[in-house]
Structures are given as structure tokens and as C-alpha cells.
C-alpha positions in Angstrom: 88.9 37.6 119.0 85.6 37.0 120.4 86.2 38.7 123.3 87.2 41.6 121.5 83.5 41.6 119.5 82.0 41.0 122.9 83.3 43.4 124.4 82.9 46.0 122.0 79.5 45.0 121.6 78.8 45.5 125.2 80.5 48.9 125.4 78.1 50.1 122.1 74.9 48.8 124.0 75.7 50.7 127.4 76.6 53.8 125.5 73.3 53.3 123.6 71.3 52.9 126.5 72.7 55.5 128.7 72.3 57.9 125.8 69.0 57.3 125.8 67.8 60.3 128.5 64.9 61.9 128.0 64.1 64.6 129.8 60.6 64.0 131.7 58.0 67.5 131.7 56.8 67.4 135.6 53.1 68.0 134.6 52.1 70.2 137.9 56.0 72.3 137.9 57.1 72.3 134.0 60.0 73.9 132.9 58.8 76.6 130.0 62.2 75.9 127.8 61.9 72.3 128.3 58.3 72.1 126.6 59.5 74.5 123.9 62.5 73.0 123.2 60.2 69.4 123.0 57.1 70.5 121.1 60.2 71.6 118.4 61.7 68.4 118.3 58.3 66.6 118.0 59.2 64.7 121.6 56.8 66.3 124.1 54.7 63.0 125.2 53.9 64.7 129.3 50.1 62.9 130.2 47.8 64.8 132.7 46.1 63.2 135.1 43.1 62.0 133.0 46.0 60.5 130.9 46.1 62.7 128.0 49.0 64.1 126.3 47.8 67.8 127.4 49.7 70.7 128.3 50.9 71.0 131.5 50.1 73.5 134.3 51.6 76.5 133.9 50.8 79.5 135.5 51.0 83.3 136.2 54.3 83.3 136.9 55.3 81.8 133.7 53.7 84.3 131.1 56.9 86.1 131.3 59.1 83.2 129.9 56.0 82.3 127.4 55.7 85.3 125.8 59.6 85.1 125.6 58.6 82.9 122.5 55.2 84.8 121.4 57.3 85.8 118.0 58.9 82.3 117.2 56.8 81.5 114.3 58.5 77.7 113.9 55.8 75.6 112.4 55.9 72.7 114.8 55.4 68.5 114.5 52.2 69.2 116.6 50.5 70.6 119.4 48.7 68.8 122.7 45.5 69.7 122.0 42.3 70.0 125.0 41.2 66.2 125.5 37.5 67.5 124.7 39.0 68.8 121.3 38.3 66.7 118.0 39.9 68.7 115.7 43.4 67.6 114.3 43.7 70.2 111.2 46.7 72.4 110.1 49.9 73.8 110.8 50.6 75.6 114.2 53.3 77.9 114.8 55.0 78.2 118.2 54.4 81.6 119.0 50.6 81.3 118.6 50.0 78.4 120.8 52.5 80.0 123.5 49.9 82.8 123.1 46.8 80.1 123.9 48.4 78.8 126.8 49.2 83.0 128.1 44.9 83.4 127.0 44.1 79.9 129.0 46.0 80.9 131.9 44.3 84.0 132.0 40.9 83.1 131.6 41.6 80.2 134.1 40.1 77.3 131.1 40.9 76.6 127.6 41.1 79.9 125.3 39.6 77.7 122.8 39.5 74.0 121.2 43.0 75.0 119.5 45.9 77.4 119.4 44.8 79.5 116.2 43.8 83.2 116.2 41.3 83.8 113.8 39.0 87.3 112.7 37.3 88.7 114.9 34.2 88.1 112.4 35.3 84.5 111.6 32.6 82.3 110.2 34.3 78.9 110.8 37.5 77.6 111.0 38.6 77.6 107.1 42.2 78.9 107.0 41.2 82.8 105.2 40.1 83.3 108.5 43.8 82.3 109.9 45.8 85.2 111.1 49.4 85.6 109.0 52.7 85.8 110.8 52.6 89.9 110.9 49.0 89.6 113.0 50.4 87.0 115.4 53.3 89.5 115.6 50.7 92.3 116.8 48.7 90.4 118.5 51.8 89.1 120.6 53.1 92.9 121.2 49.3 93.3 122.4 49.8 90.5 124.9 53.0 92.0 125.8 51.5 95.0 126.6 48.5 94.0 128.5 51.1 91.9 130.9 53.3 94.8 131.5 50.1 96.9 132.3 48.3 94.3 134.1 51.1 94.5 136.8 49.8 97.6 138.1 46.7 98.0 140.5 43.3 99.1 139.0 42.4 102.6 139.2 39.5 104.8 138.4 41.8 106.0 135.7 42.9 102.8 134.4 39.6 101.4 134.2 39.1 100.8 130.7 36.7 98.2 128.8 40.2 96.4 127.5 41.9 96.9 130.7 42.2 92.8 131.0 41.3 91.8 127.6 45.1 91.9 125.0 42.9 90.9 121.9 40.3 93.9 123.0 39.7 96.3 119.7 42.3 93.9 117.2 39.7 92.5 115.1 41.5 88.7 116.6 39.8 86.3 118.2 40.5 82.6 119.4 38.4 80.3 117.6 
């Protein structure tokens, strides 16, 4: 009989401990689904080389798959945040912050301290100035739009003062 209980009890432990996989975010190649599919579940823990929970290097070629989830509006656990950032305030919804890290990439630095669109005439960061889920909608379409378009090579003709800017004439800004 004791056997039996060891036994079983060994079986439950390995089966614990093999179930207990987590898929690992490679910081310098991440996999765009993977970090959704974390920052969801409240799991993504990746560190950048400083040792911050930050988000990892994504780049060009990955604005496709991002905006892919520019109109999930899923309120998630939390967001990795710039290390030089203090502020730990409200909700953030998926499709905004997939937006920031589109705007970061673009820019080449941080869009801003956090992954909330605000008015264009903003004040501070108190939630009126918050966009709602129908102007992250537009100004996800307006990212859409400026990849498609940023594709093409510059000409005399497409030389515009928004020509590289998706937020250019919305009344949005990135706090």
C-alpha cells in the first residue's frame, strides 16, 4: 500500500513539474503573439539588459503583426512600462500599447512615459483627457494607413506635412 501512495505521489510531482513550461520572450528576437498572448494572462516577466521588465526589441518588420491587435481593447493585468517611467496609474487596453510600441519603433525611443493617447490639447494626465475605445479605434485605422502608405518611396507628390506622422491632424497625442 505504500508503494502505491509513493508511487502515485511521484507520478503527480513529475506531471506537476513537467507542466510547468513557460514559454521564455527572447528579449532581442520576440515572438509578437507570444508577448500578447502573455501581457493577457498577466505572465510576461522578459528583463532587458539593464534588468528591467521592459518591452522587448521589436522592430519594423513587426508593425504588421502589432497592429494585427491595434483594435483589441482587452483591459490587461499591466503593462512593462520605460525603466525611467514613475508612473503606475490606470487601466491600459491592448490595442493602445500595441500602438506605443508601433509609435516607439517609429520614432526610434519611447513614444512617451506610458501607452495612453491623450488630446491633442491635454493639460496633464487626468483620465478626461484619455481617449475612449472609438478614438483608439481611429487612431489605430490612422496607423494602419500611414503603414500601408509609408511602404511607398517619397515623392514630390507625396510630400505632405503628415507624410510620416499617423496621429498628424487627429487632435491625439501620446502623453
Amino acid at each position: 500500500m505504500k508503494n502505491i501512495v509513493f508511487i502515485i505521489t511521484m507520478t503527480l510531482l513529475l506531471l506537476g513539474f513537467c507542466g510547468c513550461t513557460d514559454e521564455v520572450i527572447d528579449y532581442n528576437d520576440p515572438d509578437v503573439d507570444l508577448f500578447v498572448k502573455q501581457l493577457k494572462d498577466g505572465s510576461y516577466k522578459t528583463k532587458g539588459p539593464d534588468g528591467y521588465v521592459e518591452v522587448p526589441k521589436f522592430t519594423r518588420e513587426d508593425i504588421p503583426k502589432l497592429l494585427t491587435y491595434a483594435d483589441d481593447l482587452t483591459i490587461i493585468p499591466s503593462f512593462p512600462l520605460p525603466p525611467v517611467c514613475t508612473y503606475f496609474g490606470t487601466k491600459v487596453r491592448l490595442g493602445e500599447c500595441m500602438l506605443w510600441i508601433v509609435e516607439s519603433i517609429r520614432l526610434g525611443q519611447y513614444a512617451s512615459l506610458g501607452c495612453k493617447m491623450v488630446y491633442a490639447d491635454a493639460t496633464n494626465y487626468e483620465g478626461i483627457y484619455f481617449l475612449s475605445n472609438e478614438e483608439v479605434h481611429d487612431a489605430a485605422k490612422r496607423y494602419r494607413f500611414w503603414w500601408e502608405n509609408s511602404q511607398y518611396p517619397q515623392t514630390q507628390w507625396t510630400i505632405t506635412p503628415c507624410y510620416n506622422d499617423p496621429l498628424c491632424g487627429s487632435g491625439y497625442r501620446w502623453w
